[in-house]
C-alpha positions in Angstrom: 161.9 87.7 76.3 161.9 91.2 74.3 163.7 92.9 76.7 166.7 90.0 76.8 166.5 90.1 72.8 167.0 93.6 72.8 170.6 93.0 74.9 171.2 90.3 72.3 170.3 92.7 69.2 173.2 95.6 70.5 176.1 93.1 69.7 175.6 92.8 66.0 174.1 94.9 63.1 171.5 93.6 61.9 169.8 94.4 58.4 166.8 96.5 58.0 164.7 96.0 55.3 165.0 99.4 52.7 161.5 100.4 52.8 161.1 100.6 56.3 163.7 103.3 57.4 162.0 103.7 60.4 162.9 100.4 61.8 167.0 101.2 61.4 168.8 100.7 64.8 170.8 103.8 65.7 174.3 104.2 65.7 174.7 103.6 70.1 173.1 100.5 69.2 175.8 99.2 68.0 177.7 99.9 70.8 178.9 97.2 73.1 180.1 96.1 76.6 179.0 98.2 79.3 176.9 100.6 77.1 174.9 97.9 76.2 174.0 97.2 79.2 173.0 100.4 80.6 171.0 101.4 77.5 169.4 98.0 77.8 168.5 98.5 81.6 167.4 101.9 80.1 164.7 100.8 78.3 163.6 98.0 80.6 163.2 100.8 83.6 160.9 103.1 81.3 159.1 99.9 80.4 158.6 99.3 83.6 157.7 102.6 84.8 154.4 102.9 82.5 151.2 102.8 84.2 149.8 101.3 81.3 149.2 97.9 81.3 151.3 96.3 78.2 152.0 93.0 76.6 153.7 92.2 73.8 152.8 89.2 71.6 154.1 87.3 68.9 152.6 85.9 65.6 151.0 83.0 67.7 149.7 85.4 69.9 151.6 84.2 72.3 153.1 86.7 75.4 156.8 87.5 75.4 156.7 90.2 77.0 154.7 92.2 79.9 155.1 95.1 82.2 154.6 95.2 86.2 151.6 96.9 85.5 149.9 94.4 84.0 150.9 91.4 86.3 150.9 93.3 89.5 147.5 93.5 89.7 146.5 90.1 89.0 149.2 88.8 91.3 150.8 87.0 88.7 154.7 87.1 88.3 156.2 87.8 84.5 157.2 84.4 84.6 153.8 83.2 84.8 152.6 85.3 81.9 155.5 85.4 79.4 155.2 82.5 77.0 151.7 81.5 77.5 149.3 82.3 75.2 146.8 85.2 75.2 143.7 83.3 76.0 145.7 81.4 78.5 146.2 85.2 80.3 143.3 87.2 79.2 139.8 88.1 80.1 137.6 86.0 77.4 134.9 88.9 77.7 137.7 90.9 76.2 139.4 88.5 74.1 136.1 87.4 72.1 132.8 88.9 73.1 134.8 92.6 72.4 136.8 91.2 69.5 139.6 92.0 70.2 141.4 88.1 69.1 140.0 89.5 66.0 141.7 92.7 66.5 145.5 91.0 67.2 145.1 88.9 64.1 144.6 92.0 61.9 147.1 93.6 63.3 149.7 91.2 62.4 148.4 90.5 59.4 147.7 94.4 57.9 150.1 96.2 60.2 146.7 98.6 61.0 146.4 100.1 64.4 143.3 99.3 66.8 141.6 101.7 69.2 139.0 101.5 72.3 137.9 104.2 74.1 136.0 104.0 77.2 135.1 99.9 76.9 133.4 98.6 80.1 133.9 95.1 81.2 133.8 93.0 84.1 135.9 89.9 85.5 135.2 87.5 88.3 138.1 88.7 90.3 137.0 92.7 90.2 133.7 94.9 89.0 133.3 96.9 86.2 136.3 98.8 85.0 136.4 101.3 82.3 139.6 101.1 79.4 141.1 102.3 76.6 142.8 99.5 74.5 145.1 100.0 72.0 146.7 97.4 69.4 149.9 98.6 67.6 152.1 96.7 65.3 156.0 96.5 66.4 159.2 94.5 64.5 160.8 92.0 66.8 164.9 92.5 66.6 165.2 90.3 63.9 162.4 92.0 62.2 159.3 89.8 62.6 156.0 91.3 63.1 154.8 91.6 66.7 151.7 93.4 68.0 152.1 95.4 71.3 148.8 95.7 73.3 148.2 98.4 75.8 145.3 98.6 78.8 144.7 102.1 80.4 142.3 102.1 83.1 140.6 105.4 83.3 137.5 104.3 85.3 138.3 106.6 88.3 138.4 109.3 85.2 135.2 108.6 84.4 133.4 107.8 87.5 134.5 111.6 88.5 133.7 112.6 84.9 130.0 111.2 85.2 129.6 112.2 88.8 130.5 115.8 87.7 128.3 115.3 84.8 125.1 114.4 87.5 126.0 116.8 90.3 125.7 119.7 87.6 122.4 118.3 86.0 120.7 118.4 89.3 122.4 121.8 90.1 120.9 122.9 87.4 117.5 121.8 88.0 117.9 123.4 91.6 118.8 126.5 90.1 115.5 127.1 88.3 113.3 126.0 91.1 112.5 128.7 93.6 109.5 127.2 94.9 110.8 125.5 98.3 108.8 121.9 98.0 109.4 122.0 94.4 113.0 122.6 95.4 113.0 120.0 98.0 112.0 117.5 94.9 114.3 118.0 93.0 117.0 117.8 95.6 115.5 114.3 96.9 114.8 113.2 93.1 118.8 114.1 92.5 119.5 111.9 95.5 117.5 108.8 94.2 117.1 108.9 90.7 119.4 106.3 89.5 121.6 105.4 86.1 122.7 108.6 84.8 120.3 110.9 86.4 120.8 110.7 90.0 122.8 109.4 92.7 121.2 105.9 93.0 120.3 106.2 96.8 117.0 104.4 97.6 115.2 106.4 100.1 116.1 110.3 100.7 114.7 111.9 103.5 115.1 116.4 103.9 114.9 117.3 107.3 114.9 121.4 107.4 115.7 124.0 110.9 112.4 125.8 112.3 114.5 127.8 115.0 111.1 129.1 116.0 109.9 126.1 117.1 114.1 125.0 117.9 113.3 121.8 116.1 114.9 120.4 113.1 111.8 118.8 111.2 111.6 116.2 108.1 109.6 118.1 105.2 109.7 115.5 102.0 110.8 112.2 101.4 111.5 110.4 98.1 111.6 106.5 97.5 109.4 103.2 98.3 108.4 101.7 101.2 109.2 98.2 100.4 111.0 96.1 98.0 107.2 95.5 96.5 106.3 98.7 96.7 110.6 99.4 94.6 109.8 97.1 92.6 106.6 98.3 91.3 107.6 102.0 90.9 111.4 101.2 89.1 109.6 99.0 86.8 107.4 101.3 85.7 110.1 104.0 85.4 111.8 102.0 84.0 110.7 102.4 80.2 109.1 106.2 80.9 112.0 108.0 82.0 115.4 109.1 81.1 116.3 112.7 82.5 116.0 114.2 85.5 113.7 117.4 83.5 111.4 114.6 82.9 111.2 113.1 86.4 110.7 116.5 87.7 108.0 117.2 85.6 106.1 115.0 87.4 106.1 116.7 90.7 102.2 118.1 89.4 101.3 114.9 89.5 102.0 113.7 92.9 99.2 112.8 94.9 98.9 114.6 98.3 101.7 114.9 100.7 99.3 112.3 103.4 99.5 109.9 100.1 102.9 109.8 99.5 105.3 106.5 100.0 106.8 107.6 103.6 104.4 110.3 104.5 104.0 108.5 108.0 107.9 108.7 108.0 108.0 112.5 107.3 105.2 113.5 109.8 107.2 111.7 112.8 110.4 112.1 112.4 111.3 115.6 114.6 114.3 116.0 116.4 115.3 119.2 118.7 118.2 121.6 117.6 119.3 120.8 121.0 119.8 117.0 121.0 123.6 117.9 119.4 125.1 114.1 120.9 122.8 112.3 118.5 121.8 111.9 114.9 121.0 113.8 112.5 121.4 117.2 114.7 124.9 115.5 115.4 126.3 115.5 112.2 124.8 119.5 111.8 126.7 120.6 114.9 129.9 118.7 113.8 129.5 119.7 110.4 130.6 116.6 108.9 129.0 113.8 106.9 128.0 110.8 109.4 128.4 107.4 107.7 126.3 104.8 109.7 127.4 101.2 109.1 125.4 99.8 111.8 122.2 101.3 113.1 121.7 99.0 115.9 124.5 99.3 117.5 125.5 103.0 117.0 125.7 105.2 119.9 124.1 107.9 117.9 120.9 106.6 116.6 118.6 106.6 119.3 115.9 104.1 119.0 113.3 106.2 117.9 115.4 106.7 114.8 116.0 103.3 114.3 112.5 102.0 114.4 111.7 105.0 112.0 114.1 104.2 109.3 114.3 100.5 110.0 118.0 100.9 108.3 121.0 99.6 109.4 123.1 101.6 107.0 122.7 105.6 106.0 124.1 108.3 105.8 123.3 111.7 107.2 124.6 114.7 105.3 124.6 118.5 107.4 123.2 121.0 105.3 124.8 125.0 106.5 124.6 128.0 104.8 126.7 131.2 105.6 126.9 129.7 109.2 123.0 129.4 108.9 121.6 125.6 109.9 119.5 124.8 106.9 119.2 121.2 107.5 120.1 117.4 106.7 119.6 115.0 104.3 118.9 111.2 105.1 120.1 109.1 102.6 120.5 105.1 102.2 119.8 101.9 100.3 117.4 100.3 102.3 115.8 98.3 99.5 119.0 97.1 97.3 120.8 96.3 100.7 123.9 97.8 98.6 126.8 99.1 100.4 127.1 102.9 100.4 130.4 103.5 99.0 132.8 106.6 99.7 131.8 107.8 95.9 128.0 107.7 97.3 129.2 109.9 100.1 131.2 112.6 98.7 128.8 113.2 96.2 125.8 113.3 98.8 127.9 115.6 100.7 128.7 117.8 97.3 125.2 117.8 96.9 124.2 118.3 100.1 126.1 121.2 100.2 124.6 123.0 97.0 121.4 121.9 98.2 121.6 124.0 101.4 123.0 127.6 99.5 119.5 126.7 96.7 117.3 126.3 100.0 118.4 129.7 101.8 117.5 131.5 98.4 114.1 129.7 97.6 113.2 130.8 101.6 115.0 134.5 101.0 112.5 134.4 98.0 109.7 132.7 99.8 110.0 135.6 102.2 110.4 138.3 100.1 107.2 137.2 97.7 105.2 136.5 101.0 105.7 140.4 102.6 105.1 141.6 98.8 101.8 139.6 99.1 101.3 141.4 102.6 102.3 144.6 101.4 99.7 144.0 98.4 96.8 143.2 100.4 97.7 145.5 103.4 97.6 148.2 100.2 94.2 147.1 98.9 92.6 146.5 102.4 93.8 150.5 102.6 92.8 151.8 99.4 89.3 149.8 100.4 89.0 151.6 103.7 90.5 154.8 101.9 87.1 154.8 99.7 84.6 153.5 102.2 85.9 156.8 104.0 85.1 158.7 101.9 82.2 157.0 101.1 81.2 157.2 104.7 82.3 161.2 104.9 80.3 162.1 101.8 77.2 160.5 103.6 77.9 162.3 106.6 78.1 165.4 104.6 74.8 165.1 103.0 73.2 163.3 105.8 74.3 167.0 108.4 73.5 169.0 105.3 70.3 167.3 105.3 70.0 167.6 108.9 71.0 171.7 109.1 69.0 172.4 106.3 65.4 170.8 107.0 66.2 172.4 110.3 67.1 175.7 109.4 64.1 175.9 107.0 61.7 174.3 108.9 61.0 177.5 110.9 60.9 179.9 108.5 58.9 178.0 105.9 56.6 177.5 109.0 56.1 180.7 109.7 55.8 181.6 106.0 52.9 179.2 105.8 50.8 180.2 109.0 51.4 184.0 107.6 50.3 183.3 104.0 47.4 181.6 105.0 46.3 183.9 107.6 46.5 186.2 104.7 44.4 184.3 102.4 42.2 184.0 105.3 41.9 187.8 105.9 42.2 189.4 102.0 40.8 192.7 103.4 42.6 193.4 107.2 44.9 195.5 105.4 47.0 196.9 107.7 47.2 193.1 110.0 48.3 191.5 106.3 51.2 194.2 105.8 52.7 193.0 109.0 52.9 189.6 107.9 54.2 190.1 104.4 57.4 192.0 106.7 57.8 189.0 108.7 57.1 186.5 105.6 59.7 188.7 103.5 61.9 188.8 106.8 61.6 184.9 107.0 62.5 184.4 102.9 65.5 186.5 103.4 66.6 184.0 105.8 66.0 181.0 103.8 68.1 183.3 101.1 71.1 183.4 103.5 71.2 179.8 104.2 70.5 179.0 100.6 73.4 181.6 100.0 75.6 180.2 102.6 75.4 176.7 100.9 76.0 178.1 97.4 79.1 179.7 98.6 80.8 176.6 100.3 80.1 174.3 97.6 80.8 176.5 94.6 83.4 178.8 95.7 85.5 181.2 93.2 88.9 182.6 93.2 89.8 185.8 94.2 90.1 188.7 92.2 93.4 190.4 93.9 93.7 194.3 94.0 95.2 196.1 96.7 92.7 197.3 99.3 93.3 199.3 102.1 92.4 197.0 104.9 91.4 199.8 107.8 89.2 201.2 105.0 87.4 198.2 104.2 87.3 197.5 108.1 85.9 200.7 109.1 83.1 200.8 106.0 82.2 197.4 107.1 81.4 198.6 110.6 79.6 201.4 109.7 77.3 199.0 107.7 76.6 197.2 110.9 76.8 200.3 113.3 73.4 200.2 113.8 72.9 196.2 115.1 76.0 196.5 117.5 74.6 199.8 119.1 71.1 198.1 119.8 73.1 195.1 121.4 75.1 198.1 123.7 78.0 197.4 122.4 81.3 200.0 122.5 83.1 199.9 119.7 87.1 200.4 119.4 89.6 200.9 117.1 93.4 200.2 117.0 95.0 200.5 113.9 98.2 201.8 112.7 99.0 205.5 111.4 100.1 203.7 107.8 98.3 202.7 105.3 97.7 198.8 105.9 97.3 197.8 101.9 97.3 194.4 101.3 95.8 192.0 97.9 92.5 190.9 98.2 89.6 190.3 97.0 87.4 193.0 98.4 83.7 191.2 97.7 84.6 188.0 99.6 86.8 189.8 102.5 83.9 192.1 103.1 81.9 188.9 103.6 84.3 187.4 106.1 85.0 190.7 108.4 81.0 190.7 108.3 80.9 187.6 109.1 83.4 187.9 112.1 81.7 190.9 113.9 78.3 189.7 113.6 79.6 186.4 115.3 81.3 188.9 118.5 78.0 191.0 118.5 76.5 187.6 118.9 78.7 186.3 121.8 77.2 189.2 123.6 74.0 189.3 124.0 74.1 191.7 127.0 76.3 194.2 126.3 80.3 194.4 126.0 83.3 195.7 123.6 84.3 195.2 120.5 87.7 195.8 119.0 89.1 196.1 115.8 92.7 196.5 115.1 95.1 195.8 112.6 98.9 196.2 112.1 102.3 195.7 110.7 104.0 192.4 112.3 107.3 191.5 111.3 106.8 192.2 107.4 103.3 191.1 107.7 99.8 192.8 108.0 97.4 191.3 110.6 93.9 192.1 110.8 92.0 190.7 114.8 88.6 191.2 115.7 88.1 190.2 119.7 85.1 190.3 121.7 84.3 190.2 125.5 82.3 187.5 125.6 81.9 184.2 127.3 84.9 182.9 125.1 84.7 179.5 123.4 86.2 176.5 125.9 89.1 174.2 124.5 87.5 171.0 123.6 85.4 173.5 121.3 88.0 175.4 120.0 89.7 172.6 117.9 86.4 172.2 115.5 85.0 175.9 115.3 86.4 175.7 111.7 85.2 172.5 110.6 82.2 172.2 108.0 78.9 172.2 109.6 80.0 172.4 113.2 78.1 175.2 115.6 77.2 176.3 119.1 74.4 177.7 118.2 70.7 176.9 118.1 70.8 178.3 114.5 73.0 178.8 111.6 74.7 175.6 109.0 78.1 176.1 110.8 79.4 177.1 107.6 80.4 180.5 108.1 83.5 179.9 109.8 84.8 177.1 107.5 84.0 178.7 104.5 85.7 181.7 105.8 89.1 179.7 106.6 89.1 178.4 103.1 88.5 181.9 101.5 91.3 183.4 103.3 93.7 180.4 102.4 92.9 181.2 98.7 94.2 184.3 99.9 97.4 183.0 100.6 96.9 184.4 104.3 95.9 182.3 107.9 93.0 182.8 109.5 93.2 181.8 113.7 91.9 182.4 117.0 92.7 182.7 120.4 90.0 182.7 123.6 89.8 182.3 127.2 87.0 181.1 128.9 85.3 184.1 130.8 86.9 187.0 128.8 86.4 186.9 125.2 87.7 185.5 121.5 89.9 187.0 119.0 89.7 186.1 115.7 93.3 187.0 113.8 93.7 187.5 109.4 97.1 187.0 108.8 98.6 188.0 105.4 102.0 186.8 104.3 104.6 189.7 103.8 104.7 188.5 100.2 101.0 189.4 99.2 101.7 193.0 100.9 102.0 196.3 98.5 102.6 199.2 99.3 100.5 200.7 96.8 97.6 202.4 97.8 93.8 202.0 96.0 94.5 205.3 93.5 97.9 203.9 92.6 95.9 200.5 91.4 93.7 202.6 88.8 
């Protein structure tokens, strides 16, 4: 054996051949007795030590040496490896279908190292394992060739290198999906797409919380029916598919959820969020992954859920988000009757998990696009209603414009008539015909006003400021109109302060609107009463009132007496008032009124101590 040769080779010196240095012995070789040993039992303990698997062969390719490592597992003992050949020892998948007999032989004969990385092969006595072999040249003590093989297997390596590799793939394909039942594909697709693409579980089942209903309800399921039905849809993925992009590309192409392999499965499975004792709420409330080895028999799976997945193995995976139930995922591999291994499990649950953080978001965004959409169309319905408003308030307006003015000119334009053509009727009654061009010019005049009234509220201008003494324009007005509120026995007072009261206005338009104001108290009584007119200095402010004693205006009424078009009376376009307001705001100032029913109305012009001067009408020349 090496390891007895090399005790052997520390009592003597032994030559070296001169151009390979490297192969020299150094100097505590050459040491003896009990240094020997130790340095012997050195070696052998490092040896033995390697988790590599390791033989050591001979020009006949025969074993004289081997490590625990690589008997162990075989339950061999080194006795029953060292000195047999290699084929004698050996896999023969190795050995010949791999090459590597071919390998050895070239070692020994060229001295050339031999690598593989990552083989896969298979034995009788255990699955598919994953090395790296290695063939290296080594001198025996008396300076033969030998050929040292080593076996590292790194198949746990790689099986968490590829399931790394998958679980990021379909967290990546999650990721861009923010559609929930395109989401829920891909999730189910990551779960039963197999080789390299998914995690090779037949059937996938995604069962999702509706806490407003407190029931946890199956939304999508992936996988066949039957082993016909498996056979039929692998086979033809077979040849057309090799990502997981491409499978989900497909999801347009599904037929309707009612069409879909398991659709029956899907519409019946609901559990309540109260049932906690059995599965899948169980594993939810536990939190934990529930492997179930035997359906039938498990005190968990109530019958209903037997008969439903007709599985006796699954595995039901709790999805939770920041303390949130999401859901669970039914997973198993009801047509390949394969055992679900504890690789299959922790990368369900891995996925799982990732699966339950891309859900929340997809519903966050679900809700979030859905109250945009209601905030769009609650928008549009208002900007709809906004215009059929206004729509509806312009016909309004023309249809009481309409309404006032064939009513207002009705009259006169009927007594116009019945005077003109008694007129025409009568050329030479002189004297009769004079009266009735009065009351026909009378009756024009009127139409004038209303025509003018009109004018003025739809074509209004801006004032042309100046300061104005406001008793003076009060008191000129009422001198103009002295002669109306005598007939209608009407006393007349005045309250105004010793001051000068000089405000800006325009004096045309205000003229208008104080006219307009005591002609409407001389018309609240019609029998007789007092009018007064005041005005004063009010904290900075000027205020103009003009009150009545008449039957005042009730409450319900008050609110609208400055609206367009709105009157008491039996005549008039109710635009006086309204087009007063307006004119006064242009003013800056307020125009409002107080009344009591039974004792009269005053009517108040407010002017902001800001449009105040103090400058009297000569000192604006």
């Amino acid at each position: 054996m090496l390891l007895g040769t090399m005790s052997e080779q520390t009592g003597e010196q032994q030559e070296t051949p001169s151009g390979d240095s490297s192969q020299r012995l150094p100097e505590q070789d050459q040491i003896g007795g009990p240094e020997a040993e130790q340095l012997r039992q050195f070696f052998e303990n490092v040896i033995y030590a390697l988790p590599l698997r390791l033989l050591v062969l001979d020009q006949d390719l025969r074993v004289i040496h081997c490590n625990p490592a690589y008997c162990i597992p075989r339950g061999l003992s080194r006795e029953e490896v060292e000195g047999k050949r290699i084929d004698e020892v050996f896999p023969a998948s190795l050995l010949d279908d791999a090459g590597l007999r071919e390998a050895l032989i070239a070692t020994l004969r060229t001295g050339e190292r031999v690598r593989w990385s990552g083989y896969r092969h298979a034995t009788p006595d255990h699955g598919e394992r994953i090395v790296n072999i290695r063939v290296d040249p080594c001198k025996g003590y008396r300076g033969e060739t030998n050929v040292l093989l080593t076996i590292e297997d790194v198949t746990e390596r790689h099986r968490q290198l590829y399931e790394r590799t998958i679980l990021q793939q379909i967290t990546r394909a999650m990721l861009g999906e923010l559609e929930l039942p395109r989401l829920l594909h891909a999730i189910l697709t990551g779960m039963t797409a197999g080789g390299a693409v998914g995690l090779g579980f037949n059937r996938a089942i995604m069962m999702l919380a509706d806490e407003d209903e407190g029931v946890l309800r199956a939304e999508m399921a992936v996988g066949p029916e039957s082993q016909e039905q498996a056979a039929q849809i692998w086979s033809e993925l077979a040849d057309e598919h090799r990502t997981l992009e491409e499978f989900l590309a497909d999801y347009d192409k599904l037929p309707p959820p009612d069409q879909r392999p398991l659709h029956q499965l899907v519409e019946r499975l609901v559990v309540p969020l109260s049932e906690t004792d059995t599965l899948p709420m169980s594993a939810v409330a536990c939190g934990e992954v529930i492997h179930v080895t035997d359906a039938r028999n498990h005190p968990q799976v109530s019958e209903e859920l037997y008969q439903l997945l007709s599985a006796d193995e699954f595995v039901v995976a709790p999805m939770v988000a920041k303390d949130k139930i999401i859901g669970a995922a039914i997973a198993d591999k009801f047509i390949t009757r394969q055992p679900i291994s504890r690789s299959d499990i922790q990368m369900l649950t891995a996925l799982a998990n990732q699966a339950a953080l891309s859900i929340d978001s997809a519903r966050m965004y679900q809700e979030a696009t859905q109250r945009a959409e209601e905030l769009d169309e609650a928008y549009r319905q208002l900007q709809e209603a906004h215009q059929e408003r206004i729509r509806t308030e312009k016909l309004a307006v023309v249809g009481q414009v309409t309404a006032i003015v064939a009513h207002e000119i009705r009259n006169p334009l009927s007594t116009i008539g019945g005077f003109g053509r008694s007129v025409l009727r009568n050329p030479d009654m002189v004297e009769r015909n004079r009266r009735n061009a009065e009351i026909i010019v009378e009756e024009v005049q009127r139409l004038e006003g209303i025509l003018a009234d009109l004018l003025d509220f739809t074509r209004p201008r801006p004032p042309a400021l100046a300061p104005t003494d406001l008793r003076a324009l009060t008191v000129s007005v009422l001198d103009l109109l002295r002669g109306e509120i005598e007939v209608a026995n009407i006393e007349t007072r005045l309250q105004f302060d010793d001051e000068p009261l000089v405000v800006l206005l325009d004096e045309s338009l205000f003229r208008q609107i104080i006219i307009n104001l005591i002609k409407n108290a001389t018309e609240a009584m019609p029998d007789g009463g007092t009018l007064t007119l005041g005005a004063r200095r009010l904290d900075g402010r000027t205020q103009l009132s003009i009150s009545d004693t008449g039957p005042g205006i009730p409450e319900e009424e008050l609110t609208n007496i400055f609206d367009s078009f709105y009157t008491t009376k039996s005549t008039g376009t109710g635009l006086g008032l309204a087009l007063s307001k307006q004119v006064v705001a242009d003013h800056g100032a307020e125009l409002s009124v107080t009344s009591t029913v039974g004792k009269g109305t005053t009517f108040y012009i407010t002017f902001p101590a800001s449009t105040d001067t103090e400058a009297g009408p000569a000192d604006a020349d």
